[in-house]
Each structure stands twice: as C-alpha cells, then as structure tokens.
N, C-alpha and C positions, 0 to 999 in steps of 0.2 A: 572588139576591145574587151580585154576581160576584168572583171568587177575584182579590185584587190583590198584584201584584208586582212590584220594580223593579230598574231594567238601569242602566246606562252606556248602551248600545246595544240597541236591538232591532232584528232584518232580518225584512222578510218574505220569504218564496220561501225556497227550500231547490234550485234552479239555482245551477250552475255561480256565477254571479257574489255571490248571497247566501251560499252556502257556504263558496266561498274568501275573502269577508270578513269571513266572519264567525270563521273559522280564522285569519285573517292580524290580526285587533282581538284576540283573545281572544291572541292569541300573546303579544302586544305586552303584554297585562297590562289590557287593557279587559275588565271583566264585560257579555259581551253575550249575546245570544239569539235564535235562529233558527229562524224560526214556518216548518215547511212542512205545507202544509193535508192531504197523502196520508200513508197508513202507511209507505209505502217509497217508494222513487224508482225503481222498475221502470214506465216506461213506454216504447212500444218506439215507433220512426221521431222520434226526437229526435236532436238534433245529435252525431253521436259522434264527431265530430273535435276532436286535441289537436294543436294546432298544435306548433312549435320552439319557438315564444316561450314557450309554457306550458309544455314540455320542461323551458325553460331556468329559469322560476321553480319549477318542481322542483327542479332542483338548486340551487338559491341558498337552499334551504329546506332539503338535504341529505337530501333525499326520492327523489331519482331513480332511484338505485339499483334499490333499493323497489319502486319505478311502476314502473319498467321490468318488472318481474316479473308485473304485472297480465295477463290474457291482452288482446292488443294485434296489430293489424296496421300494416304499414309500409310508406307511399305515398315511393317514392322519385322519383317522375316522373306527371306526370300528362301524359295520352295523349287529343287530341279524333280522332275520326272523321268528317270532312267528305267528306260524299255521296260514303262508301266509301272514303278514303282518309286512313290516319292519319297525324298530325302530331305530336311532341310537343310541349306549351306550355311546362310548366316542371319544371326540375332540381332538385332542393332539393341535392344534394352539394354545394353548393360555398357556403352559409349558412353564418354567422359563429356559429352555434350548438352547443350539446353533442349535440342529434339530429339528424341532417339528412335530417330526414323527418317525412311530415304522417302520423299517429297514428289508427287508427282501432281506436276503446275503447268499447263501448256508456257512455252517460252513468250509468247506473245503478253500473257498476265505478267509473268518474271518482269520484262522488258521495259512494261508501260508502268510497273512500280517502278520500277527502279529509275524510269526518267521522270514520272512526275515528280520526285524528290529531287530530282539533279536540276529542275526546269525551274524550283523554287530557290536557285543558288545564281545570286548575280553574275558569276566569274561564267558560270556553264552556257554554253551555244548549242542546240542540235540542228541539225542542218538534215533536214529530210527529204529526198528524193535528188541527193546528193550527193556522185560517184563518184570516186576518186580515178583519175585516169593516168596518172603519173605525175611523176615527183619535180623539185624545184631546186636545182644544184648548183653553187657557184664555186670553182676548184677543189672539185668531188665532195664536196660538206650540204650534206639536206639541209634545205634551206625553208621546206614549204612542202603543198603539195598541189596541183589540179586537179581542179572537180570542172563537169557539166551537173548543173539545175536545170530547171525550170525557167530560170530568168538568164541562161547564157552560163558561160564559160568562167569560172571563177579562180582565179590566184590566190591560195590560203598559205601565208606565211607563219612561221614557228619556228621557236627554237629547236621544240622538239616534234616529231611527227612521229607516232605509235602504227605503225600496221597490225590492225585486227579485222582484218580482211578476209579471211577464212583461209580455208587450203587451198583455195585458186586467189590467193591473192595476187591482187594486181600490182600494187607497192613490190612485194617479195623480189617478182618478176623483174619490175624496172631499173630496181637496184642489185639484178643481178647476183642474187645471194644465192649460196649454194646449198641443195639438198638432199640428202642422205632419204633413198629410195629402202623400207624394209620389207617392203613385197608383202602383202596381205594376199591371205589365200581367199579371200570370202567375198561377196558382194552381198547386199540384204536385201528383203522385198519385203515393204510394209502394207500392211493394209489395218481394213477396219472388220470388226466382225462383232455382232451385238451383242447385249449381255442383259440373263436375267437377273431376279435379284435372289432367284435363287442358286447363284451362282458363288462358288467360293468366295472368300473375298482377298485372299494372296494373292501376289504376282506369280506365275509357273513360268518357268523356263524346262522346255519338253526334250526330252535324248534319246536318242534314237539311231544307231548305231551309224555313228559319223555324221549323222543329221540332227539340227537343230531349229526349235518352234519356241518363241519368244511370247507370250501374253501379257500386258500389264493392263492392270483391272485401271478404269477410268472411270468407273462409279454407273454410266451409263452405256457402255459400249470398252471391249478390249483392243487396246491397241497390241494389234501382234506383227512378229516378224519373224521373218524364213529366211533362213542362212542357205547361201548357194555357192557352190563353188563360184570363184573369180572369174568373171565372163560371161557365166553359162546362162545368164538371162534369155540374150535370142532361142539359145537350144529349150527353156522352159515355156518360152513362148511356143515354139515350135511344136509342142508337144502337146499342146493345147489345155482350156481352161480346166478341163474335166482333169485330166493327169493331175493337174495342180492343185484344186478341190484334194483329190486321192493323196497324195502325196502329203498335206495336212491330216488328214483322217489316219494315214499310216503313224506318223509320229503322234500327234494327240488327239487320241479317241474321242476324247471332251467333244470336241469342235468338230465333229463331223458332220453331224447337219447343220453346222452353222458356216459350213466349209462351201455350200453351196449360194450362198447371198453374193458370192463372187462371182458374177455375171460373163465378166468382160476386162481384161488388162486395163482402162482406165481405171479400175477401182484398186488397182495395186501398183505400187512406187518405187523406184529401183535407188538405192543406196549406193554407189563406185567407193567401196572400202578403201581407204589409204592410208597410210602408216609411214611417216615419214618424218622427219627433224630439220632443221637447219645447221650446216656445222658452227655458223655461229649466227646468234641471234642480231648485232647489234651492227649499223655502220654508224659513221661521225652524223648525226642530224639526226636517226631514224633506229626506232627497235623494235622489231615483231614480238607479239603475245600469242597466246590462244593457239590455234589453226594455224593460223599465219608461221608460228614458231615451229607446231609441231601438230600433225594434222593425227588426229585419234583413230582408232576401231570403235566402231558403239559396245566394242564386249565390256561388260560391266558397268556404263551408263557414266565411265568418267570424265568424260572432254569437258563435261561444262563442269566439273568441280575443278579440274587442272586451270582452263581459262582464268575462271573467277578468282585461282590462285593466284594466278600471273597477275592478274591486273593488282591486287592488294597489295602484293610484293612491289611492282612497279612503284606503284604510290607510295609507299613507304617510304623505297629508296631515292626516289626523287623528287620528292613533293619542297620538299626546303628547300631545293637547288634549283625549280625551276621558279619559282615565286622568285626567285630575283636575278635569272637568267641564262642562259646555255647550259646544257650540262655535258661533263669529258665523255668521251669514248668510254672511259675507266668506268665511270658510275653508269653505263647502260651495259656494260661487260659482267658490271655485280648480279641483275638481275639471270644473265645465263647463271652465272656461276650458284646463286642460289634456288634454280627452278631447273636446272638442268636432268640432275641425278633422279629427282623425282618422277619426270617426265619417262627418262631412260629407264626405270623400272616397270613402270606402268606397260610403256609397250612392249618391254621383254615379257610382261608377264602376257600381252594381248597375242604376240608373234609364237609364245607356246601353248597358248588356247587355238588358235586359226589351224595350228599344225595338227590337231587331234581331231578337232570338228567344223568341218568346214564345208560341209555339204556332198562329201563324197563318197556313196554306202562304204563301210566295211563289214566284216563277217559279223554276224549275230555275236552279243553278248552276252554270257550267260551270270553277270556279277557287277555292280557298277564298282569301278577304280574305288582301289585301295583307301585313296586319301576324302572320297565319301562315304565309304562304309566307316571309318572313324567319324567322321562328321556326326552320321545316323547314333554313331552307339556312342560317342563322348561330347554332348551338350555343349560343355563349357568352351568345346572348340570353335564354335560359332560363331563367339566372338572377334575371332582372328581376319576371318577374309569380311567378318561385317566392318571391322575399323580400317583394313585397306579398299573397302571401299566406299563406305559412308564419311571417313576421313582424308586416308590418304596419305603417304610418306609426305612428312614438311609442314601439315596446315599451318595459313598465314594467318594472323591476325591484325586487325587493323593498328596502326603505330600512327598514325598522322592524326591531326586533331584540327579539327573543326574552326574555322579563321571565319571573326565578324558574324 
C-alpha cells in the first residue's frame, strides 16, 4: 500500500537546479517537495564551480554575505598552457557582477546551503533517500510522481512535477520525451593529485596537441582532468598505469612527479561525456530543467550555471500560477522558449571545442591558434570569453518575492 501525499509542486533530483527551485517556489509561498534518491549529497568529482551569475542571485536573495563564508576558492583568471607556453584566456575583474570570479565550492557545501535555507521555509519538503521511479498519469496529464524510501512505496501528487533528474533521468524516460543525440567526442578521467603551497595559485588548462590536462587548484590538492577520446578508457586502461602517469607528464610537465601518486585505476574516475537537448522540454503536468533538459560537456565548467539558470527562470515564470493551482502547457512551453537559445549556444560552442581537442594526437604545433595569440597580446579581450563564461548568454535574475 503506498503512503499518498500532495504538493503544489514536486522536483525530482536534489542538484543544483532542483534544489534551488525548489528553495526559490517554496520562497515564493508554493508548497513543494524535493525527492533526492541518496542520504546526503556527498559525492566527490561533481561540478563545483559557482559562477558570478550565481554569485550574483546570492545576493538578490541576500544570501551572499553568508555563502561567501562557505570554505570556497577564487578563479580570478584562467591560464591555458599551449605546447609549454602559457596564455591567459580570460579576466573576470572587470564583470558587471558582485564577485568577479569563478567560485570553486565542492557541490555537497553548495547543496547543504542552499537547503538549510529552503528547510527554514514552511511551504519546502526534502524527501532524502527518496527516488523517483515514475510518474502518475490520468488521460495523459502528469498528475504526480512515484518514489521508493525507506519507509515503502510513496504516491506524491502535484500539479506540477519538475524533472531534475540529471541526464539519466528517470522521469525524461517515462514520459517518453524526445532527445536530440549531439555526439561528444570526448570522455574525461578525473583524479586527484597533491599540491604545494608552493605551487601557482591559477587554475591551468594544459594543450597539447589534440590533448588536453585540466588542473583546478583546491587550496590543498588539484583537482585535474584528462580529456580522452569517446570510449577509449578500456584502451587507456589497457595500456597500463605507468603509459597514463607518462601521458600526464607529456602534456604537463608540472605534474610529472606528481603523476606517479597514481597507484592504481581506483584512484581515477571515468566522466561518459553527453551532449544532448530535448526537442521539447515540457508535457501537460511535467517539465524538465538542468541535465534532465539538456545534459552538458564539462568544457568550460557551465552546466551548473545553465541549471541554476533554469531553475530561477522556472520560478519566476511560474511561482504566481502555481500558489493557487495548475499551470497551462503554455506557461511550462515559456521556460523552453526563454532557456532554450542559451543552452543551444553553449553546446555549439562545446561540440566546436570537442571537434579540435578531444584526446586524439595531432601533428606538432608550432604556434597556438590565432584567436590566442590575440588573447596573449590584446588584454582587454579577456574579458569576452570571461563573461561567456562566468555569466553566460540570458542570466536570470530573481523576480519572485519572498511570501510570509
């Protein structure tokens, strides 16, 4: 017999994008609830970049102060390494933002702020250890969703039901929604690798002809990552620990004795890169965000600033309408039509980075590309790829206000 209960709103997923909408409805005075199917949100080589724009709906939320107190490191420039010589790409100083810098916060700290605020709002439910297993239809109109807990089998009714289920979303799935496959070339491999303190203090992204090595300084250890072509993990395994050690050391020298604290494949983590959209986001009951809508590349560290977009747009758009009940097809149709174009840039811009570097040697270079050697000798252009990607085409701001 299953345990039945009913919402305004129900979210699946308990990421970035279901979390802060489901803190930004509940704000607003919407009784919603947010199923995430683990105990906690500790899992480690997830997205922990907070961009300026998310910064910046901190403070329009009067939160920032706060956050900024989280333990957090601060990308004020990001620095490529082309076949040993570096370049900067982009400046964030000179962003029309409250922070002018890209944020690095394990998602688990993100997570747990941003629900201890949502946990202090009477309207908000989180539902932990709580998976959504499919949906609840009465003459094709989402009515609900099913979850398994801890305590059985549960029936969660709603007007509206949000999938933020990632890119294996299980909602996506049930409701049969259609997706547009754009073939990423790349899969990533992360690991961990230590750091002194006499060590830079920038983030490097290392180049290397066709090959790419990811660093992000975390104050006491870097988190890096290795671009591989689509697949070829078994073949990297194959080749054994020591090729892969070498294979680091070839692209960045830095890290060549630190290339060997890599013992053993447990201590490295395989990323399946996907790149793909929904042709449309929304049916009558039900409307994907985040992953769920359009599953990212990690190139340039933007899924969780697109999600967090999505979510504030949602709310925006339907925070008055669901406070006092259903809302049309029409108004979950607005949020594609205002998060779409955005999204469609991002990964054209991701599907022509995977096509040049994606883990597959090419011949020696003797010059990095044209559009970094401007970079290196005109400053002020820095600022270009820093606001697409510490902002972003479209950021949202928050429009809903604060109920009771």
């Amino acid at each position: 017999m299953s345990e039945k209960r009913e919402f305004r709103c129900v979210i699946a997923g308990g990421g970035p994008a279901g979390m802060m909408c489901g803190f930004l409805l509940a704000r607003a005075g919407v009784p919603v609830a947010v199923c995430e199917k683990h105990p906690d949100f500790n899992r480690d080589f997830r997205g922990d970049t907070i961009h300026p724009s998310t910064f910046d709906i901190m403070y329009e939320l009067g939160l920032l102060e706060e956050f900024l107190q989280q333990p957090h490191d601060e990308i004020t420039e990001l620095t490529a390494v082309i076949n040993g010589e570096e370049i900067p790409i982009a400046n964030f100083s000179s962003l029309p933002t409250h922070c002018k810098f890209v944020g690095l916060m394990p998602q688990w700290d993100f997570l747990n702020f941003v629900a201890a605020h949502a946990k202090k709002l009477p309207n908000f439910h989180l539902l932990m250890e709580t998976a959504a297993t499919g949906l609840i239809e009465e003459n094709g109109v989402v009515k609900g969703l099913r979850a398994t807990s801890p305590q059985g089998e549960l029936e969660l009714r709603a007007d509206l039901v949000i999938a933020a289920d990632g890119r294996h979303s299980t909602l996506r799935d049930a409701a049969k929604m259609k997706v547009k496959e754009f073939g990423a070339a790349i899969d990533v491999l992360w690991m961990r690798l230590t750091r002194s303190e006499k060590d830079p203090a920038q983030t490097f992204g290392f180049f290397k002809n066709g090959k790419m090595f990811v660093a992000l300084n975390r104050r006491t250890y870097w988190q890096c990552a290795m671009v591989i072509p689509k697949g070829g993990y078994p073949a990297v395994q194959a080749a054994g620990i020591a090729d892969f050690q070498q294979s680091i050391a070839d692209i960045a020298p830095t890290f060549t004795e630190r290339a060997g604290e890599l013992k053993d494949w447990s201590q490295v983590s395989l990323l399946s890169v996907r790149i793909n959209r929904l042709e449309r986001w929304a049916r009558e009951g039900l409307q994907c965000i985040g992953d769920a809508a359009h599953a990212m590349s990690p190139a340039g560290g933007v899924g969780i600033n697109l999600a967090i977009q999505d979510a504030v747009a949602t709310a925006n758009l339907l925070a008055e309408k669901l406070r006092t009940g259903p809302v049309k097809l029409s108004d979950l149709d607005a949020i594609q039509a205002r998060r779409e174009w955005p999204t469609k840039l991002i990964q054209a811009m991701q599907v022509f980075v995977h096509k040049r570097i994606n883990g597959v040697p090419t011949p020696p270079q003797t010059h990095a590309p044209l559009p970094l050697r401007l970079l290196r000798r005109f400053p002020y252009l820095r600022r270009y790829p820093a606001r697409f990607v510490g902002m972003g085409p479209r950021p949202e701001h928050i429009a809903t206000k604060a109920v009771g």
